[in-house]
C-alpha positions in Angstrom: 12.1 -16.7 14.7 14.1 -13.5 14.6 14.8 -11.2 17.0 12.8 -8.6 14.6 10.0 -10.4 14.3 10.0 -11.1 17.8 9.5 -7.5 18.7 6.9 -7.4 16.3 4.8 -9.9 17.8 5.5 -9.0 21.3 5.0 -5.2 21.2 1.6 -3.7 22.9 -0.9 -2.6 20.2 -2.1 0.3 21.6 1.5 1.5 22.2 3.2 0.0 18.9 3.5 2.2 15.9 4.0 0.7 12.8 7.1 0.7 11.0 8.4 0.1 7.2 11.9 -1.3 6.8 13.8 -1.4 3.9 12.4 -3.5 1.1 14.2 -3.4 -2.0 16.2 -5.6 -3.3 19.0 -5.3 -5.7 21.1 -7.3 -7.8 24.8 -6.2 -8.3 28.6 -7.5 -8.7 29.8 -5.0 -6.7 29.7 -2.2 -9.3 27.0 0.4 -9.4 24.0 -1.2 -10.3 22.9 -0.3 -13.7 19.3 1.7 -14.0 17.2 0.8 -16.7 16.1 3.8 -19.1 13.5 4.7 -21.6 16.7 4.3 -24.6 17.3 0.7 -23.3 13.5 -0.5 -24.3 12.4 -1.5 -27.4 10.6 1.1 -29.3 7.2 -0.4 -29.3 7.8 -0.4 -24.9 9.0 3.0 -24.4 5.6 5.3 -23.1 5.8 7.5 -25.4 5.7 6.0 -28.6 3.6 3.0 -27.3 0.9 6.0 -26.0 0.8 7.0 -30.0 0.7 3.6 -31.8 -1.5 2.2 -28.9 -3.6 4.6 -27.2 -3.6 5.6 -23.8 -5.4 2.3 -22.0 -2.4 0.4 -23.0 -0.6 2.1 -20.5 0.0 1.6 -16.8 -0.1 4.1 -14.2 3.8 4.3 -14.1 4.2 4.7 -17.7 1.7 7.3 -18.0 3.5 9.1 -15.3 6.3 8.8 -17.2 4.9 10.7 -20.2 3.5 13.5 -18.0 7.2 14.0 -16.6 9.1 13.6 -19.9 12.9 13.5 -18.7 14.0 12.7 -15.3 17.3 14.0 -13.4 20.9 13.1 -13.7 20.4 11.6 -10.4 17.5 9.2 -11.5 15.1 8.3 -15.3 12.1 9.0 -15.5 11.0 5.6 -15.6 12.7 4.8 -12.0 10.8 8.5 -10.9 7.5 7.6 -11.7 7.6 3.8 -10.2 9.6 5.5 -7.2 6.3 8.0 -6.6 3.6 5.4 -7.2 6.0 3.2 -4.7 6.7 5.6 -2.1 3.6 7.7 -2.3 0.6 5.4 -3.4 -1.9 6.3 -6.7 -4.7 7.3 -4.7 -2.3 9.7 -2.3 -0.9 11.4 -5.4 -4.4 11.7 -6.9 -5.7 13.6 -3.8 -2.4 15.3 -3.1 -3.0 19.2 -4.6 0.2 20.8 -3.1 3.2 20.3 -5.1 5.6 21.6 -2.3 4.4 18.8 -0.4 5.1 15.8 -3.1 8.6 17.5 -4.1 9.6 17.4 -0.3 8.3 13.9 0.5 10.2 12.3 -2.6 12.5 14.5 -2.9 11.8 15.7 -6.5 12.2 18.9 -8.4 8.7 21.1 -7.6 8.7 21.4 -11.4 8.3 17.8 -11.7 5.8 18.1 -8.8 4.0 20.5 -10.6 3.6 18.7 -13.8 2.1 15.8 -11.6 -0.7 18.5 -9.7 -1.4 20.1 -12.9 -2.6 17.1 -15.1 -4.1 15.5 -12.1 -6.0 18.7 -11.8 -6.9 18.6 -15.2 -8.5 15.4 -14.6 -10.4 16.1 -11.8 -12.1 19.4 -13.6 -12.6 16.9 -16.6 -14.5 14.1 -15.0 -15.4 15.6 -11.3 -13.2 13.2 -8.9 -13.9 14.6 -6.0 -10.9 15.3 -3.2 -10.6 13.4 -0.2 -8.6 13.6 2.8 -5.8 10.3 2.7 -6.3 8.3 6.2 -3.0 8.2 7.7 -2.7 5.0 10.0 -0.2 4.4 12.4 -1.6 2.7 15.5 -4.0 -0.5 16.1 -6.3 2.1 17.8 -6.7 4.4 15.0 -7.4 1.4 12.4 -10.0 0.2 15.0 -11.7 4.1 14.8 -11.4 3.6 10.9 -13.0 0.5 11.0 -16.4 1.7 12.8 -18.2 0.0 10.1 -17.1 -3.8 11.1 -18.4 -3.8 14.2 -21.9 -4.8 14.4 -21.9 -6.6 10.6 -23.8 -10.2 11.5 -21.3 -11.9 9.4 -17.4 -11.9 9.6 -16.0 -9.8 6.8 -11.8 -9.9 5.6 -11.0 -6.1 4.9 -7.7 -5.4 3.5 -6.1 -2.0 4.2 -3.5 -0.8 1.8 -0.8 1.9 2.3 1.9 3.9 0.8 5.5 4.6 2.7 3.9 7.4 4.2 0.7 5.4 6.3 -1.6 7.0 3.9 -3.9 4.7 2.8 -4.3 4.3 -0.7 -6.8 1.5 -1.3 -9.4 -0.3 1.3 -11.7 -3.6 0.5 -13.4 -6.1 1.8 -11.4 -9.4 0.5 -13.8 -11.9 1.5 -17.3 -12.6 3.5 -17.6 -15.6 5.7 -20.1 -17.4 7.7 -21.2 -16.4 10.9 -18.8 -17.7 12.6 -15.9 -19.0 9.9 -13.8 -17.3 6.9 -11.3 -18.4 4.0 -8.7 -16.2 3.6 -6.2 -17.0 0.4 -2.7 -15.1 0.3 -3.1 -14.4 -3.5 -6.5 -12.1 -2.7 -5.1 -10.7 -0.1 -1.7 -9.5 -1.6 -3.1 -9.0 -5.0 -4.6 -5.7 -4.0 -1.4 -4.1 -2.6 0.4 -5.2 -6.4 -2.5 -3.8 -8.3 -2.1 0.1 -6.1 1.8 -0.2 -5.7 0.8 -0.4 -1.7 4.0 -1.0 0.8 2.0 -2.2 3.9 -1.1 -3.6 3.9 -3.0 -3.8 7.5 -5.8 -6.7 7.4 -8.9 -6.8 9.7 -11.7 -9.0 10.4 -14.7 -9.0 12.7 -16.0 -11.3 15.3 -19.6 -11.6 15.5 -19.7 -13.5 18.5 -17.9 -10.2 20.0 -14.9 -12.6 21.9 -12.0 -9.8 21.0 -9.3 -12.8 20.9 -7.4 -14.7 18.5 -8.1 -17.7 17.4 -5.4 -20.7 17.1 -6.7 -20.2 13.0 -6.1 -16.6 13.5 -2.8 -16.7 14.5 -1.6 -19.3 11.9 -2.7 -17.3 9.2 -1.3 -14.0 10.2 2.0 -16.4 10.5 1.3 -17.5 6.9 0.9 -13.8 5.5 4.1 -11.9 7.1 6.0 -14.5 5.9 4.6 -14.5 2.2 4.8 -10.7 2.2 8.2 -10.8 3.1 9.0 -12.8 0.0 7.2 -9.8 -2.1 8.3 -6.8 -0.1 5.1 -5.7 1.1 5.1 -5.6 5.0 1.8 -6.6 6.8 1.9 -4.2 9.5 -1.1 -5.5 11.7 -4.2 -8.2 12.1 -6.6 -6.2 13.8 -9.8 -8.3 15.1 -12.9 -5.7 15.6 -15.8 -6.6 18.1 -18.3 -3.9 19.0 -16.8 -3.3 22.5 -13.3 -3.4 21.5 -10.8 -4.9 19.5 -7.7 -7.3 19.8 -4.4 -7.2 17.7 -3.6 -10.6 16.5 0.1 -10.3 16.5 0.4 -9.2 20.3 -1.8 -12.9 21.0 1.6 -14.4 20.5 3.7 -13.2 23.7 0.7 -14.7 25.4 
């Protein structure tokens, strides 16, 4: 095991705050890697031109974001821009997000850019009435257990995936599966396939124990095992396994150093 993941496992969760390390991956022969950009695609892929022959549903979030920003920088395409904002800051941040200052200086965009991002989202929200909400910002086993009041008395042990952007915000929260009273299945695909669907970066996963015993189990702890490793592999760091009883709650990971 590595020395890393040692101090993961072995920190106090009341005292650990969660941290995101670098992720990406890139492939290069010692040159500057080459960025892809909207000329390189076919014409049928780039947004623009797939947004009039298809229609708008065709599109993903990224390349939709890449129509309301039109160009990018010198420094970075428009394409890389909008997957960097979706990656960094999370769909539902950037949906709930009304000051442009603020996106420009997080991401470290142009505040016209950020504007053009506000604006349309603005639009939308006058259009079809989504209401604003506050992004939860989680950093600490204790504040997912306050976020998590709900969990504690359920009679039956639920798997609740927590999803977040670069920033703790989170950006997506559901309950993955429902067990028995006293057993659950969890599957790495359900898990992680939520945190590819919002462009998460950390996912934080919780479950309850009925029986209201605040410790790991031996299944517990292989699991959690199972998931850091497979989101390693797809660069999407599973910060904490929080267990909720309605007294308290354990964090899986520190039931290693014991």
């Amino acid at each position: 095991m590595s020395t890393q993941l040692q101090n993961f496992l072995t920190q106090t969760p009341l005292v650990r705050l969660y941290n995101l390390p670098e992720a990406n991956l890139f492939l290069s022969d010692g040159e500057k890697p080459y960025v892809l950009k909207i000329r390189d695609l076919p014409e049928d892929e780039k947004p623009r031109e797939k947004l009039v022959k298809y229609g708008s549903t065709v599109l993903s979030v990224g390349e939709l974001l890449a129509v309301i920003l039109n160009v990018g920088t010198k420094k970075e395409g428009v394409l890389a821009m909008s997957g960097r904002l979706l990656k960094e800051y999370g769909e539902s941040a950037i949906i709930n997000q009304t000051d442009p200052k603020k996106i420009a200086q997080a991401l470290n965009i142009p505040l016209t850019k950020a504007c053009q991002i506000v604006a349309s989202l603005e639009l939308g929200r006058r259009f079809f009435k989504v209401p604003i909400g506050k992004p939860q910002f989680l950093r600490t086993a204790k504040q997912v257990y306050e976020y998590l009041k709900d969990m504690r008395e359920l009679p039956k042990e639920h798997l609740r995936g927590i999803y977040l952007n670069s920033h703790f915000h989170v950006i997506h929260d559901e309950v993955i599966s429902i067990g028995s009273l006293t057993a659950n299945v969890v599957h790495p695909r359900e898990v992680f396939k939520p945190a590819l669907d919002y462009s998460a970066s950390a996912l934080i996963l919780a479950h309850n124990h009925p029986s209201g015993i605040a410790k790991a189990s031996t299944e517990d702890m292989a699991i959690t095992m199972q998931l850091i490793k497979a989101g390693k592999i797809l660069g999407i760091h599973l910060l904490d396994h929080i267990i909720v009883t309605k007294k308290g709650f354990a964090s899986v990971p520190a039931e290693y150093s014991n």
